[in-house]
C-alpha positions as CSV (number, residue, x, y, z in Angstrom):
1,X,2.3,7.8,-12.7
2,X,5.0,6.7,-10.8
3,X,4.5,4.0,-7.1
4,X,6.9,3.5,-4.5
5,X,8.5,0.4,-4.7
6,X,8.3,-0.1,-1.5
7,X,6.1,-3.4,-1.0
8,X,3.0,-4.2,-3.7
9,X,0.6,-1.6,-2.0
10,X,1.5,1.5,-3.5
11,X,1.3,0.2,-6.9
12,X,-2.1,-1.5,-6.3
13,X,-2.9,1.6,-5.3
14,X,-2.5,3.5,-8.3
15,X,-4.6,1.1,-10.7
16,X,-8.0,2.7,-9.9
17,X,-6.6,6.3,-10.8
18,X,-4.9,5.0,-13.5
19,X,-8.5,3.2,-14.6
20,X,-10.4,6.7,-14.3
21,X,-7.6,9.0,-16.7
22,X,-7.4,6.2,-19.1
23,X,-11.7,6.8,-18.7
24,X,-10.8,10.5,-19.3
25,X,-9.3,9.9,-22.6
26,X,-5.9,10.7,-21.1
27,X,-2.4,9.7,-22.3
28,X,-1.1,7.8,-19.3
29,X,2.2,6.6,-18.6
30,X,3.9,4.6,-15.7
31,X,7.5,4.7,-14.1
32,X,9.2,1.7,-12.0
33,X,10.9,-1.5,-12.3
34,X,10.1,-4.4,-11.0
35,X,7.1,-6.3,-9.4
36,X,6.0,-2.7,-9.1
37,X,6.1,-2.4,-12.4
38,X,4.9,-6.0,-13.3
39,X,1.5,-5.7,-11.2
40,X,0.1,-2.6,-12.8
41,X,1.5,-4.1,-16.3
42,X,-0.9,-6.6,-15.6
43,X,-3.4,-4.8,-15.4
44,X,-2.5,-2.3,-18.1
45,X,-0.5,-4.1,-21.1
46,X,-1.1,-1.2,-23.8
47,X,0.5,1.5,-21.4
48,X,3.9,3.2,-22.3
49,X,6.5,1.8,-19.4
50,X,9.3,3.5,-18.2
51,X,12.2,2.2,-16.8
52,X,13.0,4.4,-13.2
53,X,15.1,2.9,-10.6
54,X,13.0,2.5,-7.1
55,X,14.4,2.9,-3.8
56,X,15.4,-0.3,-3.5
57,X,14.5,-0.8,0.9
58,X,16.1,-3.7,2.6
59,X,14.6,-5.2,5.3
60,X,16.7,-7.1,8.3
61,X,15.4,-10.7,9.3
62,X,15.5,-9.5,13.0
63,X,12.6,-6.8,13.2
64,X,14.6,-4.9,16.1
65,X,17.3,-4.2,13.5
66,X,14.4,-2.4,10.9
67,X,15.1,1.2,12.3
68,X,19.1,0.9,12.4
69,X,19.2,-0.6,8.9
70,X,16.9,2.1,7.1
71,X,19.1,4.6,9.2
72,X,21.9,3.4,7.3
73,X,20.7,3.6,3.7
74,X,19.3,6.9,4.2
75,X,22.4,8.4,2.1
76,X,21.1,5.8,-0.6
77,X,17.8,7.2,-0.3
78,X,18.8,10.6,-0.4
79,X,20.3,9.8,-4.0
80,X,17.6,8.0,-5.4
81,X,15.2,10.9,-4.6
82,X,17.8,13.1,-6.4
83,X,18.3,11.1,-9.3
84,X,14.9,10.5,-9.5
85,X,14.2,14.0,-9.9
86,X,16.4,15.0,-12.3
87,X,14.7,12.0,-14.4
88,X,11.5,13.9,-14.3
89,X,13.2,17.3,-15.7
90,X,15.1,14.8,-18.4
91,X,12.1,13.1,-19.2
92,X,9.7,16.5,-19.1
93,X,11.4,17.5,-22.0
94,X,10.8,14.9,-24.5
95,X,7.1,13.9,-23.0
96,X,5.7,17.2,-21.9
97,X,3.1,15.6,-19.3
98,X,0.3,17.9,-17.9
99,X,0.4,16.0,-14.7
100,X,2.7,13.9,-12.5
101,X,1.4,12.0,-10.2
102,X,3.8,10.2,-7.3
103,X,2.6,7.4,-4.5
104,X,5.2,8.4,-2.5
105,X,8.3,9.1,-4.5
106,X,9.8,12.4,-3.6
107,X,11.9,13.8,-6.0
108,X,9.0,13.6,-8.5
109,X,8.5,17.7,-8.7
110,X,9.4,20.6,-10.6
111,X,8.3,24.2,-10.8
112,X,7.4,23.6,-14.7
113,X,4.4,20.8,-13.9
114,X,1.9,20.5,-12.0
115,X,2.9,17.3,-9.2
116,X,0.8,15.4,-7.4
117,X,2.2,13.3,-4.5
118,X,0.1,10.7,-2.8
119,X,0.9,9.6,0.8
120,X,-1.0,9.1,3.9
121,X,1.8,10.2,6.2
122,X,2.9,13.3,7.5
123,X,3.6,12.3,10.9
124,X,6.5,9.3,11.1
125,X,6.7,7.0,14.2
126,X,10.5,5.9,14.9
127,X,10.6,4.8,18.2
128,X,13.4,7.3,18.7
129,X,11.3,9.4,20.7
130,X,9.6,12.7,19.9
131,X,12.5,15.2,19.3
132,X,13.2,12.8,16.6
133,X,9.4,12.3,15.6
134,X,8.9,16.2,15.2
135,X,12.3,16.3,13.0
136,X,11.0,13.9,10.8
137,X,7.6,15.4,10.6
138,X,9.4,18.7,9.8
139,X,11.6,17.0,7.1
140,X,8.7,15.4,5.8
141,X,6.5,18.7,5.3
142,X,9.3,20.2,3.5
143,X,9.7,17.4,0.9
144,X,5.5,17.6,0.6
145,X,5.3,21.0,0.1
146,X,8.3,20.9,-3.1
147,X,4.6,19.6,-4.7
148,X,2.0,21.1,-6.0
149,X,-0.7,19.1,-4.4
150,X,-0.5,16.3,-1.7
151,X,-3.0,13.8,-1.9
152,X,-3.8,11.5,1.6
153,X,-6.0,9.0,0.9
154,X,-7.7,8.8,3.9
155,X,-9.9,11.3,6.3
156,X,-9.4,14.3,8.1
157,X,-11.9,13.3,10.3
158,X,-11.5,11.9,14.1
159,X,-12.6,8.0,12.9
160,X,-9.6,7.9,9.9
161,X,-8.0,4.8,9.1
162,X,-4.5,6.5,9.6
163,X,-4.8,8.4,12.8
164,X,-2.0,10.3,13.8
165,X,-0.1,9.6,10.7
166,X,-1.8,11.7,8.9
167,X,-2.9,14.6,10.6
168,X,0.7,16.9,11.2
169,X,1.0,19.1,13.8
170,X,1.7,22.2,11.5
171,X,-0.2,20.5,8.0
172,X,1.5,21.2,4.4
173,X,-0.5,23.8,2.6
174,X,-0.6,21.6,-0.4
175,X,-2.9,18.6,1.6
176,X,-6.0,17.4,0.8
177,X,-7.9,14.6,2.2
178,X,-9.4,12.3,-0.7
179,X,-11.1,9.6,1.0
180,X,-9.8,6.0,0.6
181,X,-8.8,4.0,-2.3
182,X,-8.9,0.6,-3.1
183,X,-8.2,-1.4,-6.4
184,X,-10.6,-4.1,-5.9
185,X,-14.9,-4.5,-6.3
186,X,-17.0,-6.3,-4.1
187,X,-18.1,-9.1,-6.3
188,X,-21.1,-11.3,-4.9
189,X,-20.5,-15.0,-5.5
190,X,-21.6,-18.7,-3.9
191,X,-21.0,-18.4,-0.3
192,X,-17.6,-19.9,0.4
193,X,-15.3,-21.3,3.5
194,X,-12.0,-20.7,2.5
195,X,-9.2,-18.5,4.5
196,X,-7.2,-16.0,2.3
197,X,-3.8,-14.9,3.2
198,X,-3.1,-12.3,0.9
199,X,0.7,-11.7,1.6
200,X,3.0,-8.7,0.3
201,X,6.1,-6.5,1.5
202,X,9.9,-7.0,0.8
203,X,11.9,-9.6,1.9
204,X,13.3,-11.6,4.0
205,X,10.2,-10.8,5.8
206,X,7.4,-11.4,3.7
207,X,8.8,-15.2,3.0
208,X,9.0,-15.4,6.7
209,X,5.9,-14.8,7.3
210,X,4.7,-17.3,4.5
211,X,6.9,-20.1,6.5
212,X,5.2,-19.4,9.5
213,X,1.6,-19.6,8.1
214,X,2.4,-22.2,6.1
215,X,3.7,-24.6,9.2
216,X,0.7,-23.0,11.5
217,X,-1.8,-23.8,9.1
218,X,-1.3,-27.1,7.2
219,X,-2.7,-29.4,10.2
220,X,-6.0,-26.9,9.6
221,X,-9.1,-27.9,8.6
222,X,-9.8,-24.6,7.0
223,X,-9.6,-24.9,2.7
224,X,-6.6,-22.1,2.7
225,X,-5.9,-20.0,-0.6
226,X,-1.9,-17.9,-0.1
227,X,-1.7,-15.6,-2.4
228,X,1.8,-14.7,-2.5
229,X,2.5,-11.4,-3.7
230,X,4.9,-12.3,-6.3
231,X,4.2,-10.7,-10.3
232,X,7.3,-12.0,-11.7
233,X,7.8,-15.5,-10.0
234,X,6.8,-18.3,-12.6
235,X,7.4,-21.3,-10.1
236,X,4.5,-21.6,-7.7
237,X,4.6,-23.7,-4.5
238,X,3.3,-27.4,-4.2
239,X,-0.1,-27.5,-2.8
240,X,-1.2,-29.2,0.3
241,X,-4.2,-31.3,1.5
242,X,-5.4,-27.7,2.5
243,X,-3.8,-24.9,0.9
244,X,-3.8,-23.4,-2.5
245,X,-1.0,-21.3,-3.8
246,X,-1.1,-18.7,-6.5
247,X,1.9,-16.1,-7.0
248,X,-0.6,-12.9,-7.9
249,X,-4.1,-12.3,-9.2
250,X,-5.4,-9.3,-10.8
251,X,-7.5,-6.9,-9.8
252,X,-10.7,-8.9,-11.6
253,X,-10.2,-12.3,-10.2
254,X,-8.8,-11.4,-6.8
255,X,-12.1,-9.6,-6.2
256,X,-14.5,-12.1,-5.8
257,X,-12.3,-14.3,-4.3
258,X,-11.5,-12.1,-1.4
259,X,-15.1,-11.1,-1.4
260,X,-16.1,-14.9,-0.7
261,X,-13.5,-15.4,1.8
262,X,-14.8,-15.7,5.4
263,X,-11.5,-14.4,6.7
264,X,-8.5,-12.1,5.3
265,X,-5.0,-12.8,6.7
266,X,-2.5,-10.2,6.0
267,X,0.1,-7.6,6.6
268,X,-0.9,-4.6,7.8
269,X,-0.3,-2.0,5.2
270,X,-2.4,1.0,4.2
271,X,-3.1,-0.5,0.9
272,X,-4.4,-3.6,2.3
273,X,-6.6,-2.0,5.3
274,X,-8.3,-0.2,2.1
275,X,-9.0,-3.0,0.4
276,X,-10.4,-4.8,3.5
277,X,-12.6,-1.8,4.7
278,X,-14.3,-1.4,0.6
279,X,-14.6,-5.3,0.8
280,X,-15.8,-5.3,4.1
281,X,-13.8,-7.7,5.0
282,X,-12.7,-9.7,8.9
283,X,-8.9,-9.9,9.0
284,X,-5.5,-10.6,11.0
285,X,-3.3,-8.2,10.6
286,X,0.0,-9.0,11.0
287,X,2.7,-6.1,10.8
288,X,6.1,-6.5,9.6
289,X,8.4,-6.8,12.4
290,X,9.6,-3.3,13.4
291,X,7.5,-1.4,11.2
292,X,6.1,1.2,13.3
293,X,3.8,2.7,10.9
294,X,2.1,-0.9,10.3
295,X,2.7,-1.7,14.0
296,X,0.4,1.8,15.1
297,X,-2.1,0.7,12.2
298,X,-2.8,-2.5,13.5
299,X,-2.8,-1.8,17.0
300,X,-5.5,1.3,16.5
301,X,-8.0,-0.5,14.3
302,X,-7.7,-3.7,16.7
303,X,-8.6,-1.2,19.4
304,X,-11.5,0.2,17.3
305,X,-12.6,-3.5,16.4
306,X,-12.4,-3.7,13.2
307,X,-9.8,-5.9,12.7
308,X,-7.6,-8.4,14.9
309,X,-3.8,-8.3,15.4
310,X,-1.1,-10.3,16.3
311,X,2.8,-9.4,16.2
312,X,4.6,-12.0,13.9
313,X,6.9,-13.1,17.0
314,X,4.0,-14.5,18.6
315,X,2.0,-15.6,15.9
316,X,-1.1,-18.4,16.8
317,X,-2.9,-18.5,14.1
318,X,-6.0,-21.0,15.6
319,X,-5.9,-18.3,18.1
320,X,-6.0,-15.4,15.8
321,X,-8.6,-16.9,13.0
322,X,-10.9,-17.5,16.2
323,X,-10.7,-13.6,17.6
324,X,-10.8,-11.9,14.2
325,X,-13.8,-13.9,13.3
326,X,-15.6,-12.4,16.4
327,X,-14.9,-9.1,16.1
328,X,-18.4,-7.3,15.3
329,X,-17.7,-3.5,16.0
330,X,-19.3,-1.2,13.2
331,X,-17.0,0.8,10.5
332,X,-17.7,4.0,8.8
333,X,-19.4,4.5,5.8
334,X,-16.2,5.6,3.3
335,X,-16.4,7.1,-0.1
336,X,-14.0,5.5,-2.2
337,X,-14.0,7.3,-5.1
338,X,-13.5,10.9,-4.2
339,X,-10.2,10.8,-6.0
340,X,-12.1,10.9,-9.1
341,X,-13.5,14.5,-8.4
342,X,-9.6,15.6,-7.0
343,X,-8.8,14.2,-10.8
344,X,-11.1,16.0,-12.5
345,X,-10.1,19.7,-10.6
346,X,-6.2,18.6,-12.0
347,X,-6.8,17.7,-15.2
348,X,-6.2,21.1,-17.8
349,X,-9.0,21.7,-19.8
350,X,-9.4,20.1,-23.3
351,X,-10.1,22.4,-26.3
């Protein structure tokens, strides 16, 4: 198993497949560096880790400069998906795995294994326009197809989460919807008050965010838990009259806490909308600046009135926490757990 290190979501992501093999009496290993890494060790201490370089995305401060700047490590990308694969055909020799499974790693296949790579996008949004759009796409459904199966955790229904993203104009023959997946439970508890910002995402950006909420929110009223998205930081931030801080919380006591919250504040990453919609959750949704993909998320489940946005540049908060609150529309009834059946069809027989 090997997530993206590309923000905390991918890896969260991965702890409820990782739950069911381990359930299927499967040797299970995990690839990464990092907090990547760090949150699913959490979770899993007894696992065998591997060290793998991720990909390493730097974000600007200014969200205008997000397109230009990934432009410009594209050659850098284009060498860690190389060396990345030629790590699996090293590594394939020694550890003979049955089964590979990427969150959005791309040079994770070979013609020898069977691959599995989980993403929810086939379509990209650059704000480049759509000559640029479709080339993406096309590149995109060339690296898919180099897999045996791709996995979208979403629907392929008109009311998906991910819209347009992922529903390409010519699909990969490899795709198949599994329904959404989330790492967390709803756990019942005392009826409680409190705000949760749950934040996440490289930096600068997700320390700018924190800034802002922070100076938005300590003349509140509201009892304020930040979660902060940080596995390996051991220093955790001063409290206020109002606010909490914790650097991360597992999958078992992050549950009941966000189930009890009245309100979710957050980016707006796939991950996260998945664990809102199985929680059932109100939220802000707050993408990174120039993000498109979280930008289009946000803005299409706003319109559908499930969750409220704002962009960070013109962030009120009081504003915000009052229009998410109210926001009433109804949400499909997901399955969350068709990935264990898509498992189950993967996995070899055992004699």
């Amino acid at each position: 198993m090997a997530p993206l290190d590309w923000g905390l979501g991918h890896a969260s992501r991965c702890i409820p497949i990782i739950t069911y093999l381990i359930e299927l009496n499967c040797r299970v290993s995990v690839a990464g560096e990092g907090q990547t890494i760090e949150l699913i060790k959490k979770e899993f201490p007894n696992l065998e880790y591997l060290e793998l370089k991720g990909y390493r995305i730097r974000y600007p401060k200014k969200g205008k400069l997000f397109i230009p700047k990934i432009i410009a490590q594209i050659p850098s990308l284009i060498g860690r998906i190389s060396g990345e694969h030629r790590w699996l055909i090293n590594n394939q020799k020694e550890k003979d795995w049955d089964l590979v499974i990427s969150d959005n790693r791309y040079g994770l296949h070979a013609n020898a294994i069977t691959t599995i790579l989980i993403t929810h996008q086939q379509q990209i949004i650059t704000d480049l326009g759509k000559c640029i759009d479709r080339l993406a796409a096309k590149i995109l459904r060339y690296q898919i197809e180099k897999f045996s199966h791709c996995w979208i955790p979403d629907l392929s229904e008109e009311n998906s989460i991910s819209g347009k993203l992922s529903k390409a104009d010519i699909p990969p023959r490899n795709t198949r919807y599994i329904g959404p997946v989330s790492r967390l439970d709803f756990k019942p508890s005392e009826t409680s008050q409190h705000l949760l910002v749950l934040l996440s995402g490289p930096e600068p950006q997700r320390s700018i965010l924190e800034q802002l909420l922070i100076e938005q929110l300590h003349q509140s009223n509201e009892e304020i838990l930040f979660v902060r998205g940080l596995p390996l930081e051991k220093t955790n931030l001063t409290p206020t009259r109002n606010i909490k801080f914790i650097n991360y919380l597992d999958k078992e006591a992050l549950s009941p806490i966000m189930t009890a919250a009245k309100l979710v504040i957050c980016r707006s990453g796939y991950s996260s909308i998945m664990d809102l919609l199985k929680l059932k959750k109100k939220a802000l949704l707050i993408p990174t600046p120039g993000q498109t993909e979280q930008r289009y998320l946000a803005s299409r489940l706003n319109k559908f009135g499930w969750f409220y946005m704002q962009q960070q540049y013109e962030l009120d908060v009081s504003e915000g926490i009052s229009k998410a609150l109210h926001m009433n529309s109804a949400r499909p009834v997901f399955n969350f757990e068709g990935y264990k059946q898509a498992l189950r069809e993967m996995l070899p027989e055992k004699p």
